[in-house]
N, C-alpha and C positions, 0 to 999 in steps of 0.2 A: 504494500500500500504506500502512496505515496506521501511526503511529509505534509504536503497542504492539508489532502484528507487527514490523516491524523489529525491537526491542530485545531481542524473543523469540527471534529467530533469529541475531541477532550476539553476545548471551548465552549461546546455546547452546553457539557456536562456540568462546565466550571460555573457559567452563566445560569445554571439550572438552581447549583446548590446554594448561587450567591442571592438569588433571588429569596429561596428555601430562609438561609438566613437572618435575610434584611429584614424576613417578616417578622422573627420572635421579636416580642416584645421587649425582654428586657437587653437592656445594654450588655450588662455584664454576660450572659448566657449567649449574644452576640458573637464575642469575643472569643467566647471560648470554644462555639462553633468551628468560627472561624478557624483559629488554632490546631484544633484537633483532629478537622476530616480535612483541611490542608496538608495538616502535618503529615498525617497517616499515608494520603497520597503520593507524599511526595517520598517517605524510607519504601512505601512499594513498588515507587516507579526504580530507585535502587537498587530494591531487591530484584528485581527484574531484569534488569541490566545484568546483574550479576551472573544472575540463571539463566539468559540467554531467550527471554519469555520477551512479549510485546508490554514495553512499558506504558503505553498508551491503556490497555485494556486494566494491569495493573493501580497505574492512577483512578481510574475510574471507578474501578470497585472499592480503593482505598476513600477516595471523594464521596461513595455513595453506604458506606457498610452502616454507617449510623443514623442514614438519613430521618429513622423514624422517630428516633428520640428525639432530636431536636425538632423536627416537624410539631411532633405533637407535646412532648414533653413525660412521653410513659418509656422507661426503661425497661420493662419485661419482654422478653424475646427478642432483644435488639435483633440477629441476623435474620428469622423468621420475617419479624415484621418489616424490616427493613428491604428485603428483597421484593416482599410482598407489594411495598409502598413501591417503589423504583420501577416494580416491573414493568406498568403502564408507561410510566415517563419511556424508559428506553426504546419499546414495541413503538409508542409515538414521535418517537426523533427521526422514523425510518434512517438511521445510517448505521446500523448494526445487522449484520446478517444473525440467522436465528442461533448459530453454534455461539456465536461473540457472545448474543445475548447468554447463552446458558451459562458460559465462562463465567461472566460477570457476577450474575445472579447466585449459582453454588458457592463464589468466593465471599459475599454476603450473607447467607444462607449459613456455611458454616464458620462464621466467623468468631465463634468462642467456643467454638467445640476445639480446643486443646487437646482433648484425650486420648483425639483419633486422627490419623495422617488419612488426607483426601487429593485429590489433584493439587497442580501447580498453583494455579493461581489460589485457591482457596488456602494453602500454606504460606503464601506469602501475606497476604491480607493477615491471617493468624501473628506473624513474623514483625509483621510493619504497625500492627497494632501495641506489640511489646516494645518493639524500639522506640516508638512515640511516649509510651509511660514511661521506659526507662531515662529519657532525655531530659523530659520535660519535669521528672519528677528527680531529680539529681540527691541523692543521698537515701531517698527511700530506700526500705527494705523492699525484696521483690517476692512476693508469697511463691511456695515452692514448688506449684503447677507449673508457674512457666517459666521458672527457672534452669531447668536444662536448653527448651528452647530456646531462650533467650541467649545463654552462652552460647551455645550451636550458631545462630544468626550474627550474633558480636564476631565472633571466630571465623565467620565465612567473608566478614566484612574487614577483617585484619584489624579490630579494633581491639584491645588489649578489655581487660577487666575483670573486678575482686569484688561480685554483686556477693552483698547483702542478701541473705534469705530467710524471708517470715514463711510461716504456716498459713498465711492467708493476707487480705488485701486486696490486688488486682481479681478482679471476674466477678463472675456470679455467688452469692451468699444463699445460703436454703434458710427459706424462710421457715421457721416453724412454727405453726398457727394450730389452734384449735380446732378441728372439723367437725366436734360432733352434732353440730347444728347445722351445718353452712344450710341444707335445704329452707330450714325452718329462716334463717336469716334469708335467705332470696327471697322467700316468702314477705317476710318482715320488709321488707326493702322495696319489691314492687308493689304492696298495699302504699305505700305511704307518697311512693314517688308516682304512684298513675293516680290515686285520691287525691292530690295537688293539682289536678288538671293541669297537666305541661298543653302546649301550644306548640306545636312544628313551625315555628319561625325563627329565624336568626333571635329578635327581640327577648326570647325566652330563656334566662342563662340556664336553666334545668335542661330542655332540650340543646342546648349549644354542648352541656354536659355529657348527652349522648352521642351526640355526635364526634367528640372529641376523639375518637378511636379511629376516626377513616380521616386520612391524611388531605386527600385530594379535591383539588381546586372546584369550588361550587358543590361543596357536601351538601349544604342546608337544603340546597334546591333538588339536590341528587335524591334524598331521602326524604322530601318533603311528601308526605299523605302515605309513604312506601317505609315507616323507620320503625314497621311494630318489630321484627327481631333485631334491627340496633336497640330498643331497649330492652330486648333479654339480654341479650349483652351488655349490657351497661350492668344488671340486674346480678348476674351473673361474676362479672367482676370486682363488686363492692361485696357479692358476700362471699368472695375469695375462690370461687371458679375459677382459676385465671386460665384462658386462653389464647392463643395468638390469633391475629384479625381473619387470619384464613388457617385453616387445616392444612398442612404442605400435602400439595399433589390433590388438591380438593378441589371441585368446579366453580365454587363461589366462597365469598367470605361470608363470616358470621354477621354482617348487615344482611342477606337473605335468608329466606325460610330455606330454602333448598341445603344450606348446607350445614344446619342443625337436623334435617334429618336423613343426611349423609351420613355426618359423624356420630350421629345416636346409632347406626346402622354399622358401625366400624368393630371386628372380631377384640379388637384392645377395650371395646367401650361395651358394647351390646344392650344399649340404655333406650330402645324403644320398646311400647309394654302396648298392647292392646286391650281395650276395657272389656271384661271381664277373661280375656287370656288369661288360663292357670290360676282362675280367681284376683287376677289384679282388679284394683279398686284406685280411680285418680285417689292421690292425696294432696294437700296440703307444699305447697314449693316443689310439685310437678309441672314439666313445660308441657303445655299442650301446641296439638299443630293442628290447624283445619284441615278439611280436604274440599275445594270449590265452594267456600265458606262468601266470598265476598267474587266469584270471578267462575268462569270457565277452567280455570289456572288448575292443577294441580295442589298439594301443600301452599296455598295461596295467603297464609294466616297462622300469628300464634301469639300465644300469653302465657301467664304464668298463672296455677291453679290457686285459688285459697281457699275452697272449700267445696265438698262434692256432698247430694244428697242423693236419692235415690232418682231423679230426673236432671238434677241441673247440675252444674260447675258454678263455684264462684272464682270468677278469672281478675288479675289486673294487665289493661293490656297499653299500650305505649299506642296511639293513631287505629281507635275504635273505631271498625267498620272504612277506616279510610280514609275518619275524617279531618285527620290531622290534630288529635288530641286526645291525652290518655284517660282514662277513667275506671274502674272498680263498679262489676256488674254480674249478672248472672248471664246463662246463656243453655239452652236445650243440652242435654250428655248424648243425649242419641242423636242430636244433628248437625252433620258435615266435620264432625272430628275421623280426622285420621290415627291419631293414635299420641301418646304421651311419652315423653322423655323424663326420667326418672335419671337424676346424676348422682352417683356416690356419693356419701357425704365425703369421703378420702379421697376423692379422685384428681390424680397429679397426671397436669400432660405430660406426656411421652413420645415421642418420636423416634424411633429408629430404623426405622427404613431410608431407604434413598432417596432423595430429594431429588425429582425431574420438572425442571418446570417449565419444558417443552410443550405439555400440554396446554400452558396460561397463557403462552406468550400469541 
């Protein structure tokens, strides 16, 4: 490729993320933006030099691995969500053939997974994220995940060094929380937040609240009258469900019905229950999904249960009926339900399969 192209397409990127930035609001978080998916891009463009790989596509996934945290300001799953959010962008720059894109994408995608060696470019992005904290954080101790890496990358780079090493630090921490409720708190949480009457307008900071999880440009409008499963999600994530905005390798994100009852249908989950299958009975901070409830659509519709009697459900739903506003109601058990998603109360995402996101692009 020739160097115009290159500069055209790592400018693009750069113009992308400068935009991405200029919008956070505070100054300080600005800065540090700046700094940090600069920085990162630029020991991967290095790294890549080194190992003989396209520095261009290295910069770019260095430019892009965190875009979602600073986008939105949520830290969990940074390489999931991050690829996730990106993907759009890159498919719509058209200057990436689809294999670039995939490069790019897996190098974000597994971009804190330390534990395991994956392609080139996803080991450098690993590599170029450690050099950046080791630089920029001069005297720190380095927790002792990535500390062999880290020497290995100093070593390949003829950089001499006597790191310091803690037991922890850099990466991800496990959160350890309480589950023996979470249901009953979902519960707790979308009675209160769809009894508020939220409003699907920018105006509304409760719905801006739900929203805050989909990164891209004109959400309000994108989910306006269509945001009832962005509020299980929202619902979902306050009572410490966490999951990332799409399921990897999944056909849509958790702002659609479709892919809550994807993932309730997944061998690792197996959380869809049909009324009265094997004597199930909705309970109580069970998701329910329609089926041609508001639409010819399939799973066109869902809420979240709070109480069942022998005819009805009491549901709280985020954009009742479509009308772009939550509220706390009854509704027929026998008509146009598809079936109910019951979550563990313990249940921690997992992923370990392969990440293809050929399918998405």
């Amino acid at each position: 490729m020739n160097g115009d192209k290159m500069n055209t397409r790592l400018d693009s990127v750069r113009f992308m993320v400068h935009d991405m930035i200029m919008s956070i609001p505070c100054e300080t978080r600005k800065q540090e933006a700046c700094a940090h998916l600069f920085g990162v891009s630029a020991f991967a463009a290095m790294l890549a030099m080194r190992r003989r790989l396209s520095q261009e596509l290295a910069a770019i996934a260095g430019l892009l691995y965190n875009y979602y945290f600073y986008k939105t300001g949520i830290r969990d799953f940074p390489g999931l969500n991050s690829s996730e959010a990106v993907r759009p962008l890159l498919r719509d720059l058209n200057l990436f053939d689809k294999e670039e894109q995939i490069a790019v994408l897996r190098a974000i995608f597994y971009c804190q997974d330390r534990s395991r060696i994956h392609g080139p470019y996803e080991e450098i992005v690993k590599d170029a994220c450690l050099l950046h904290f080791y630089f920029q954080n001069t005297g720190c101790s380095i927790p002792s995940q990535g500390a062999d890496r880290l020497r290995k990358a100093l070593y390949e780079l003829a950089i001499p060094n006597d790191l310091s090493v803690e037991g922890h630090g850099l990466g991800n921490t496990d959160n350890h929380q309480d589950t023996t409720n979470r249901r009953s708190d979902l519960a707790d949480i979308a009675e209160a937040l769809a009894g508020s009457h939220i409003v699907g307008v920018p105006g509304d900071q409760r719905y801006r609240e739900v929203c805050r999880y989909w990164p891209d440009t004109g959400v309000y409008k994108e989910l306006q009258n269509e945001w009832c499963a962005a509020f299980v999600y929202h619902c979902c994530r306050r009572a410490g469900f966490q999951l990332p905005m799409r399921y990897p390798n999944g056909k849509c994100r958790f702002a659609g019905v479709g892919a809550w009852l994807e993932w309730a249908q997944l061998p690792e989950t197996g959380f869809l229950y049909f009324d009265g299958q094997n004597g199930f009975v909705p309970e109580r901070g069970d998701i329910v999904i329609y089926e041609k409830l508001l639409s010819d659509d399939s799973h066109d519709h869902i809420g979240i249960v709070l109480g069942c009697n022998e005819g009805e459900i009491e549901v709280a739903e985020g954009n009742r009926d479509n009308q772009n506003y939550s509220s706390v109601f009854k509704r027929d058990r026998r008509h146009c339900i598809l079936g109910y998603v019951r979550i563990d109360n313990d249940y921690v995402f997992q992923f370990n399969g392969e990440y293809n996101p050929i399918q998405s692009i």
